[in-house]
C-alpha positions as semicolon CSV with decimal commas, in nm:
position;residue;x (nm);y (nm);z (nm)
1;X;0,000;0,000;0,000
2;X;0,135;0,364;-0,085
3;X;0,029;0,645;0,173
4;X;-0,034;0,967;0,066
5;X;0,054;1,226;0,278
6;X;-0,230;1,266;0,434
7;X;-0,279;0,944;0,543
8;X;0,095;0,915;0,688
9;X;0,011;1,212;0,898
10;X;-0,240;1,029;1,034
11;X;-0,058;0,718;1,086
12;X;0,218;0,890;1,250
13;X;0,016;1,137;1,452
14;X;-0,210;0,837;1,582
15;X;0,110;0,684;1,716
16;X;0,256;0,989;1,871
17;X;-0,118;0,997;2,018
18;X;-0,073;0,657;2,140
19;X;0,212;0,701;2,320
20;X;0,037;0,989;2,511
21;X;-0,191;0,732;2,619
22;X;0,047;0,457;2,707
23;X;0,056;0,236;2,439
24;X;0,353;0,159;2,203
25;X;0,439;0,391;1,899
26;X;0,406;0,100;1,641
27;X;0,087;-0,084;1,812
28;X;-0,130;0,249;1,770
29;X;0,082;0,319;1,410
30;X;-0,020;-0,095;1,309
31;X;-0,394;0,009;1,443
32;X;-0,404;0,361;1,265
33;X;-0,272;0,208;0,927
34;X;-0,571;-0,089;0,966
35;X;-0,847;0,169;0,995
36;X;-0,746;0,417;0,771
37;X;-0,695;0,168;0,465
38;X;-1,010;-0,030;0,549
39;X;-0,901;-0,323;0,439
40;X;-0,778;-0,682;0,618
41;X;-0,364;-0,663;0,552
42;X;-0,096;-0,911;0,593
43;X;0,169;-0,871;0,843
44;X;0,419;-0,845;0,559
45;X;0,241;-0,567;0,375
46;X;0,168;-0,368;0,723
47;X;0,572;-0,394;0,776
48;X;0,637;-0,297;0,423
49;X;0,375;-0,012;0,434
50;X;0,500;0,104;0,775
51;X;0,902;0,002;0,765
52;X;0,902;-0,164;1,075
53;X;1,039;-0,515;1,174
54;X;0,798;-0,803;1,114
55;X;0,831;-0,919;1,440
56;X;0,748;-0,582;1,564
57;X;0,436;-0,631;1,356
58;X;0,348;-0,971;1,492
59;X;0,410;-0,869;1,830
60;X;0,218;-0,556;1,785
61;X;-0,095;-0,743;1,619
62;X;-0,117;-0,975;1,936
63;X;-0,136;-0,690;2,156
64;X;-0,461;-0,557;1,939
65;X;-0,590;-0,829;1,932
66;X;-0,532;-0,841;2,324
67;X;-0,722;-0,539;2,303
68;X;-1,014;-0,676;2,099
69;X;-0,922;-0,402;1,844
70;X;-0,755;-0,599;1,545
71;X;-0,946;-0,934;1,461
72;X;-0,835;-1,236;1,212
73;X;-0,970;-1,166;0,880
74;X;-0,929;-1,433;0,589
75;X;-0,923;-1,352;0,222
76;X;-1,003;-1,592;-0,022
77;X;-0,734;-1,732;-0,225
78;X;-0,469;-1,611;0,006
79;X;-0,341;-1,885;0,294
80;X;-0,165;-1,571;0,534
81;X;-0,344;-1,408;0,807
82;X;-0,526;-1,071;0,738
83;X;-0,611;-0,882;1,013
84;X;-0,883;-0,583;0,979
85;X;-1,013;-0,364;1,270
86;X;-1,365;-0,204;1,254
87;X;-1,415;0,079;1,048
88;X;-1,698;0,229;1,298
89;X;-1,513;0,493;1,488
90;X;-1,800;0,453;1,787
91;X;-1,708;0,066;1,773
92;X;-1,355;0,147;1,846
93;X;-1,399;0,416;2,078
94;X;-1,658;0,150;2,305
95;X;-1,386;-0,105;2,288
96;X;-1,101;0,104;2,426
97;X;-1,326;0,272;2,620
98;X;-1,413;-0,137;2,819
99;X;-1,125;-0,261;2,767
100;X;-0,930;0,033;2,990
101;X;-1,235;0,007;3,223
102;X;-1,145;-0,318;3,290
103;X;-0,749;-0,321;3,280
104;X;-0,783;-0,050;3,512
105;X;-1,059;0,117;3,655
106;X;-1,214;-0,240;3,779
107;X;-0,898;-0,382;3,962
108;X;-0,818;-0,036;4,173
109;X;-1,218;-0,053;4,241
110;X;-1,154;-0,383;4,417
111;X;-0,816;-0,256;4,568
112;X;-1,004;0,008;4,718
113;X;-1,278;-0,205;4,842
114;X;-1,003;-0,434;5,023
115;X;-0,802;-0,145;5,164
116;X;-1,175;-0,047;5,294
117;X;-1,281;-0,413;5,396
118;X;-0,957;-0,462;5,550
119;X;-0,929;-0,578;5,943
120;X;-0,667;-0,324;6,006
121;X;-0,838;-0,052;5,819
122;X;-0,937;0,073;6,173
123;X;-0,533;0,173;6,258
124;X;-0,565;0,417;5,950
125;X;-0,624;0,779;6,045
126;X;-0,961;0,948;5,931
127;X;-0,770;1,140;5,707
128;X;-0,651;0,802;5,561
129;X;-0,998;0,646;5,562
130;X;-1,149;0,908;5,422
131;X;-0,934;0,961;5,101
132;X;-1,029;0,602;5,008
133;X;-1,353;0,585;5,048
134;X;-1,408;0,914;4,858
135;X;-1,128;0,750;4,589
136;X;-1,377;0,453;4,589
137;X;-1,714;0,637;4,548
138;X;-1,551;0,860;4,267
139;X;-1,408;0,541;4,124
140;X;-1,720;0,340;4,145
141;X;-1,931;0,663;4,017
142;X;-1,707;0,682;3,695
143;X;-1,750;0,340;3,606
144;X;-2,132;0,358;3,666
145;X;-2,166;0,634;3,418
146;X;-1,946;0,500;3,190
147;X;-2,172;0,185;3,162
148;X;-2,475;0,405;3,082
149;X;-2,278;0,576;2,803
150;X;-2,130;0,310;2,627
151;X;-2,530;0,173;2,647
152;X;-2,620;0,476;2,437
153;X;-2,679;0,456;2,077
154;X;-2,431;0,641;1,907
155;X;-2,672;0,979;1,772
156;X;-2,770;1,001;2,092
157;X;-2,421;0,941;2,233
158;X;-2,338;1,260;2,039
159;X;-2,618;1,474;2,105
160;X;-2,489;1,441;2,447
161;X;-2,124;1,493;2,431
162;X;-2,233;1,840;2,203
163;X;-2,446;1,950;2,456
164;X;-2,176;1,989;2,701
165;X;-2,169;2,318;2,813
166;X;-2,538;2,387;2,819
167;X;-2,542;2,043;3,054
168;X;-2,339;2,227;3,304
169;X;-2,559;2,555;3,306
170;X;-2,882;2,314;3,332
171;X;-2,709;2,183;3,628
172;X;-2,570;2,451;3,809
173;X;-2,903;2,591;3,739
174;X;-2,853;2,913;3,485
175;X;-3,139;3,034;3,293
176;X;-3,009;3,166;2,962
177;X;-3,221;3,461;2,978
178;X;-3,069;3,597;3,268
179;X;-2,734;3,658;3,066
């Protein structure tokens, strides 16, 4: 595959992106390359296209596919592995959104919830006590709400998140009149 300009800015902005967010250069480069063709590719033609090791590649596809973002994909007449990730930007943004709920959001819930549950919880100071409970109530609320969202439709999903700021005036209770 040749990339145009454009789509190499994506490729390699999506990889400096991932990086921000803690995953490797090449693994979010390997996913960005997947989506933006929209088509299954071989590991040999994602090296080629990408100029990275093929065992970087192979490596790199099990750790989508650890993240239920790349899947298998077989194309007829052709006995190597494809791989092809979703082309529905709300279907990827659901699945990273889980999969960090539960790689990370779930397990310090239940760290919490021992520290709290714990026998010697009692020799903590208030202070102490206090900053995990309110760590595990934030914690919990977080992962409560993002449950409902990722239950929304997409549209409506949307009409939310564009709603933003007049959310926050509903809530704090401005009347846009009054401005």
């Amino acid at each position: 595959m040749e990339l145009t300009p454009v789509k190499q800015k994506f490729i390699l902005h999506w990889g400096e992106m991932g990086t921000l967010w803690g995953v490797n250069r090449t693994v979010s480069q390997i996913h960005a390359l997947l989506y933006i063709a929209g088509y299954p590719m071989h590991a040999e033609e994602i090296a080629d296209t990408l100029g990275v090791a093929r065992s970087n590649v192979s490596n790199s596809l099990k750790e989508l596919q650890n993240w239920k973002l790349v899947k298998l994909a077989h194309v007829m007449g052709d006995r190597r592995a494809h791989f092809e990730t979703s082309l529905d930007v709300w279907e990827l943004f659901r699945t990273v959104v889980r999969e960090r709920k539960e790689r990370e959001l779930s397990p310090t819930i239940g760290i919490l919830q021992q520290c709290l549950d714990s026998p010697d919880i009692d020799q903590e100071d208030k202070a102490t006590q206090l900053r995990i409970s309110e760590t595990l109530a934030l914690m919990q609320t977080l992962t409560s709400w993002t449950d409902e969202m990722l239950r929304l439709e997409p549209a409506t999903l949307m009409k939310l998140l564009k709603m933003g700021a007049a959310v926050q005036k509903l809530v704090r209770g401005e009347d846009k009149t009054s401005q």
